[in-house]
N, C-alpha and C positions, 0 to 999 in steps of 0.2 A: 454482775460478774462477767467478764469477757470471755466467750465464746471460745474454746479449745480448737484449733486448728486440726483435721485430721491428718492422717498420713501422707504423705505424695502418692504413695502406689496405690491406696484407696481411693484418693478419689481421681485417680487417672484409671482405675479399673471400673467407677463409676459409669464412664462413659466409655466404656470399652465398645458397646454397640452402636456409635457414631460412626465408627467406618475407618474412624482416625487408626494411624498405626501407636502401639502401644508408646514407643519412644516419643511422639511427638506428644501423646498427651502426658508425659510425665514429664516434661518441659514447662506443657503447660499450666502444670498441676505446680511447680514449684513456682510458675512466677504466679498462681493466683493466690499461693499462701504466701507466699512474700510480697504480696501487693492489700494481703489483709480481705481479697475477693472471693474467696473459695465459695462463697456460697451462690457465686454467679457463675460456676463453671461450665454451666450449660448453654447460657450467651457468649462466654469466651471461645466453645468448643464449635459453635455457630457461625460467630467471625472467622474462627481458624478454616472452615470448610471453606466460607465463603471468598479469604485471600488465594486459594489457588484457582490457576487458570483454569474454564470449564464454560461451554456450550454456554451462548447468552442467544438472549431472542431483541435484534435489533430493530427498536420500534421507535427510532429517532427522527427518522426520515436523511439523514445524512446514508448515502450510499456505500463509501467508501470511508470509514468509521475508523481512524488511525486507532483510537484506545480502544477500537474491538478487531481490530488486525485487518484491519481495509477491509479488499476484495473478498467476499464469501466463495470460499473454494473448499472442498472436502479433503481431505489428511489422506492418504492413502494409507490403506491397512492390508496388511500381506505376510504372510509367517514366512516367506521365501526369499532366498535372497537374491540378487539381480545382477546382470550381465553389465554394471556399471563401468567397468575397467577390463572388458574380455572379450576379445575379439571373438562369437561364437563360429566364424568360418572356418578361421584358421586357429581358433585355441591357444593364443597368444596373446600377450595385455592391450588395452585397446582405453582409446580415450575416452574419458568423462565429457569432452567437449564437443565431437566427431556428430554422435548423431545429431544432440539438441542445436549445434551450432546451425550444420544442416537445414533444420527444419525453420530455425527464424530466420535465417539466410531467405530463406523460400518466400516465409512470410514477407518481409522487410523489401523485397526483391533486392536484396544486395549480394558482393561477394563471398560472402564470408560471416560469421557472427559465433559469440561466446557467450556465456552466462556465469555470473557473480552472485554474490550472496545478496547485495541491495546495489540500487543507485547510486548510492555515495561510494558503494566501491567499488563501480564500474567508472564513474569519474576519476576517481583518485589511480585506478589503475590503468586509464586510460593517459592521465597526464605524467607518471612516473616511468611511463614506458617510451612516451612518446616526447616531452617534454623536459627531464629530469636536467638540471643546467643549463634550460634556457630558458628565453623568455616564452609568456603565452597573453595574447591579445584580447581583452576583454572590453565590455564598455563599462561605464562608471553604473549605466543604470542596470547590470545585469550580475549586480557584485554581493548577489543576495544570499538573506539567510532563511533557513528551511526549520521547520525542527529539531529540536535535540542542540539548538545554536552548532547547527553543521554552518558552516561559514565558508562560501567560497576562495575568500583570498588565505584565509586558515589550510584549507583541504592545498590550496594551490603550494604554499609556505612547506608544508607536509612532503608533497611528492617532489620537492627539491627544483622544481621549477618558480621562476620569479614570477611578476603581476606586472606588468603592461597595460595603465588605464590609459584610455582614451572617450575623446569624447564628455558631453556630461549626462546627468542624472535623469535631462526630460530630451534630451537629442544629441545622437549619433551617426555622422553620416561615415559612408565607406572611405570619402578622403581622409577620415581621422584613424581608422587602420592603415592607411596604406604611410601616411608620413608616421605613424607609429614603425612601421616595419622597417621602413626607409631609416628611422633614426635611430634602430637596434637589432644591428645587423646578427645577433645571437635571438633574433625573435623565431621562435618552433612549433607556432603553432597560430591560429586564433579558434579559441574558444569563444559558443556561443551560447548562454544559455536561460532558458524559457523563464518568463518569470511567470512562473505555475502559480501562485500561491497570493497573490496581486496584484495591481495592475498599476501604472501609469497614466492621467487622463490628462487632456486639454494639448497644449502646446509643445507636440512629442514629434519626433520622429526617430525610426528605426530603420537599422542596415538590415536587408532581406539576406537571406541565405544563397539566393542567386548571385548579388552582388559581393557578398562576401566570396564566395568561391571562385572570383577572380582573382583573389589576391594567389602568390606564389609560395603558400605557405599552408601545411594539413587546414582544414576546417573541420572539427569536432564540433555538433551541435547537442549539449544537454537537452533532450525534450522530455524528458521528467516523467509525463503523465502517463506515456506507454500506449496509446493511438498507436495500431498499425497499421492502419489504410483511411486517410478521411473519407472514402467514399464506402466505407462499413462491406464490404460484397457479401460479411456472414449472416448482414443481416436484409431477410425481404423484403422490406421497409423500406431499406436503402439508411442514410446519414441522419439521428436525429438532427433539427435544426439547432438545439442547444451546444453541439458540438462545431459549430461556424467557427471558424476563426484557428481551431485547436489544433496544431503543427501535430503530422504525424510521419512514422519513422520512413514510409516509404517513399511519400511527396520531398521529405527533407532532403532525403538522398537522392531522389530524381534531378532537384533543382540544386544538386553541386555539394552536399556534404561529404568527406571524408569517411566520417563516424559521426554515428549518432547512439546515445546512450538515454534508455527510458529503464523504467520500473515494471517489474513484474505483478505488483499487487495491487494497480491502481487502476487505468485504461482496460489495462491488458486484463484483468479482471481473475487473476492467478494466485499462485502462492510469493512470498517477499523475495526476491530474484533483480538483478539488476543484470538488463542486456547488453553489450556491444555489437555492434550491427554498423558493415560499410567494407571499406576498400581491403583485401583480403592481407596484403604486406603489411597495414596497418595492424589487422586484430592477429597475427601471426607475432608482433612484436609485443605485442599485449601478451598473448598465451606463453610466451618465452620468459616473461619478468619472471622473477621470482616472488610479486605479488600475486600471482595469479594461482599459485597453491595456496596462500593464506588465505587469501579470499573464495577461493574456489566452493560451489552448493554441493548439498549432502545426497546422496540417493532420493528423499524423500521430494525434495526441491525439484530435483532432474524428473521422475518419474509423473508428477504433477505437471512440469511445465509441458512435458511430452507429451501429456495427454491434452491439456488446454493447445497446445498446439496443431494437435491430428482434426482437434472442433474447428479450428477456424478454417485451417483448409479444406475439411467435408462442408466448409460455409455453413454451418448449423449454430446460427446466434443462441438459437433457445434451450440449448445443451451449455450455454456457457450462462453459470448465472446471474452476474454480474449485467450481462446486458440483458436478459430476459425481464431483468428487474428495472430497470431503468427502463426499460419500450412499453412496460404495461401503460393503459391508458386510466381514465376517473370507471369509465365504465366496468369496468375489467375489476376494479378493487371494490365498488359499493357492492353487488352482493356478497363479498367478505364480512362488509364492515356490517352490515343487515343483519346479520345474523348473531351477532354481540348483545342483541339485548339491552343495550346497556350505554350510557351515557350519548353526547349529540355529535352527530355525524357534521364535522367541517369540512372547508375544502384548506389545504394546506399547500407549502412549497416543499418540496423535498432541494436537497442540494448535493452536486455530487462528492463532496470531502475528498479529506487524504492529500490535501494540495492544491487539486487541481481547480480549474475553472472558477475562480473565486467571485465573480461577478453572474454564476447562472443561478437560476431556479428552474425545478421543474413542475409542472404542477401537479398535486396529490389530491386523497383526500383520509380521511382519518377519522378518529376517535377526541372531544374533551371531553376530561372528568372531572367535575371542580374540585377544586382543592392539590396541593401535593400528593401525589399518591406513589411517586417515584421510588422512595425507601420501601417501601411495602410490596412492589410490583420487582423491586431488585430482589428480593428475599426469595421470591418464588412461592408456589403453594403445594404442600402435597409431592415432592420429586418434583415437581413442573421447573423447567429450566428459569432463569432470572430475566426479567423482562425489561429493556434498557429504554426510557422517554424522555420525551422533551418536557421540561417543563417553559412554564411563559405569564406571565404577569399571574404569578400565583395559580397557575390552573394545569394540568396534566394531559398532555397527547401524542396519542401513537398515531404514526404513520405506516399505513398498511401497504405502502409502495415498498419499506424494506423489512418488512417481515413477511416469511414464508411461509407459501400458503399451507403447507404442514403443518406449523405450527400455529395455525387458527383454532384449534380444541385445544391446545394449550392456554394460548390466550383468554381463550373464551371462559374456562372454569376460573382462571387468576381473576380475573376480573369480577367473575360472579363471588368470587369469596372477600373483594374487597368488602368491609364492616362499613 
């Protein structure tokens, strides 16, 4: 005889002490007796907690971890509300853009500088103010796509400016902008931008930013990763060597850019923010569009970035976490990992994600545990936050390069309760 389905509001008062709100579990409650599951509503009420967003503990070794929201930066919490729009001297409305622009202006050593809600809409806002009806100068090998199929010549199509290739896919020299310009005389720009996310080898050459910035025409340079200074001055150390090569906002504009536009939750090791930074009549026509309200960051954005901000010029790497975590050395993480108990201590790469540097490693060292244990260590134990790893030819491991070291008695009990 088939099993009598209870009520909806019964068994969504079932699990009233889940934490869930009553509304949701009486959603839930109807699709698990219309799915004929009700008697599993305590795994469904379990997935339900575990689809919303909430604290993870990143034990991947990827640094900047897009599907755990890049840069580890703390939310700010405040029951107050803030002088975002208020001149406190003279009691009069005041911009959103005025201080934070300020201060990356400082950083960046440039004229002027504004903040966006990401990179893609610091580009897009940068070519609709500045290019909108005309052409913009690119090369065929910098015509890239990012995730989310954000698409350059797309983004470009968008802000109402045209695409101007030149050059090809493995070399570009600066004569192939300059007879590009020469042969479209509505040309407004050239666009230059980093290919973050892979690389070109063997029989390549590329136009440098110095030589571009001869040409008679803005130079905006995409550098993506959000580097403010290749020579690091926040940090005592000085430049890791893994960051060779990695274009950043100040050198860019030393040697001749316009603009340049990076990401706030990447390099720069922040909250999701996208900067403009360079010649000040440029990012003035920028703050004038009328994209620049649509895109415009939230209080929570501004209040974060200003404070990641006031870190690097008190030069205090180790207040920013993002680099704090990437400078640790093997030494520095074995007594961490010692004190686990519990499965074999390897040495690992970590890599810095989120786009950038696709060809580094840095070297780590870590945790294997044979077998999958990834699903189980997601679940969490006991309240313990959910634990995010790598897995690799059937076997499970944390790298203790991106987990914090607060959260090592977290770790430690999840693990001792794996069966």
């Amino acid at each position: 005889m088939e099993k009598k389905p209870p009520s909806v509001n019964d068994l969504a008062l079932s699990m009233q002490d889940s934490g869930i709100p009553h509304d949701l579990l009486v959603r839930e409650a109807r699709l698990a007796i219309s799915e004929g599951d009700w008697e599993n509503m305590g795994e469904r009420v379990e997935r339900l907690q575990r689809s919303f967003v909430q604290p993870v503990i990143n034990a991947t070794g990827v640094l900047l971890h897009t599907n755990l929201g890049r840069a580890s930066w703390g939310i700010p919490h405040s029951n107050f509300s803030s002088n975002i729009e208020l001149d406190l001297e003279n009691g009069n409305r005041g911009s959103r853009q005025t201080n934070i622009g300020n201060l990356f202006a400082q950083l960046c050593g440039s004229e002027s500088a504004m903040v966006v809600n990401n990179c893609s809409s610091a580009v897009l806002l940068v070519l609709s103010a500045l290019a909108s009806n005309k052409g913009v100068v690119i090369s065929r090998s910098e015509l890239v796509e990012i995730g989310g199929s954000f698409r350059v010549p797309e983004i470009l199509e968008l802000s109402g400016a045209h695409l101007i290739e030149v050059g090809t896919t493995n070399k570009t020299r600066a004569v192939d902008y300059q007879k590009a310009i020469d042969a479209h005389r509505n040309a407004g720009m050239t666009l230059k931008v980093h290919q973050s996310n892979y690389k070109i080898v063997g029989f390549t050459e590329e136009t440098t930013v110095d030589e571009l910035a001869l040409l008679d025409i803005p130079l905006v340079v995409d550098i993506g990763s959000g580097l403010l200074d290749s020579n690091c001055p926040w940090l005592n150390s000085g430049a890791p060597k893994w960051l060779a090569g990695e274009p950043a906002a100040k050198q860019t504009l030393l040697n001749g850019a316009d603009l340049v536009t990076f990401s706030g939750d990447k390099l720069l090791g922040g909250p999701q923010a996208g900067i403009i930074a360079g010649k000040a009549d440029l990012v003035e026509k920028c703050l004038r569009h009328p994209f620049a309200r649509v895109l415009r960051p939230g209080s929570h954005t501004l209040v974060s970035l200003q404070e990641l901000a006031l870190r690097y010029l008190h030069r205090d790497g180790d207040r920013i976490p993002f680099w704090k975590m990437a400078c640790l050395n093997e030494d520095e993480l074995l007594p961490r990992i010692k004190k686990m108990n519990t499965g074999q201590i390897v040495s690992m790469d970590s890599i810095p994600g989120g786009g950038t540097l696709p060809t580094v490693v840095i070297p780590s060292v870590g945790l294997k545990l044979p077998g999958d244990r990834s699903k189980e260590l997601r679940r969490g134990f006991n309240g313990g936050l959910p634990i995010i790893t790598r897995v690799q030819d059937g076997d499970t491991y944390l790298d203790f390069r991106t987990i914090n070291p607060s959260h090592d008695e977290m770790v430690a009990a999840s693990l001792q309760n794996l069966d």
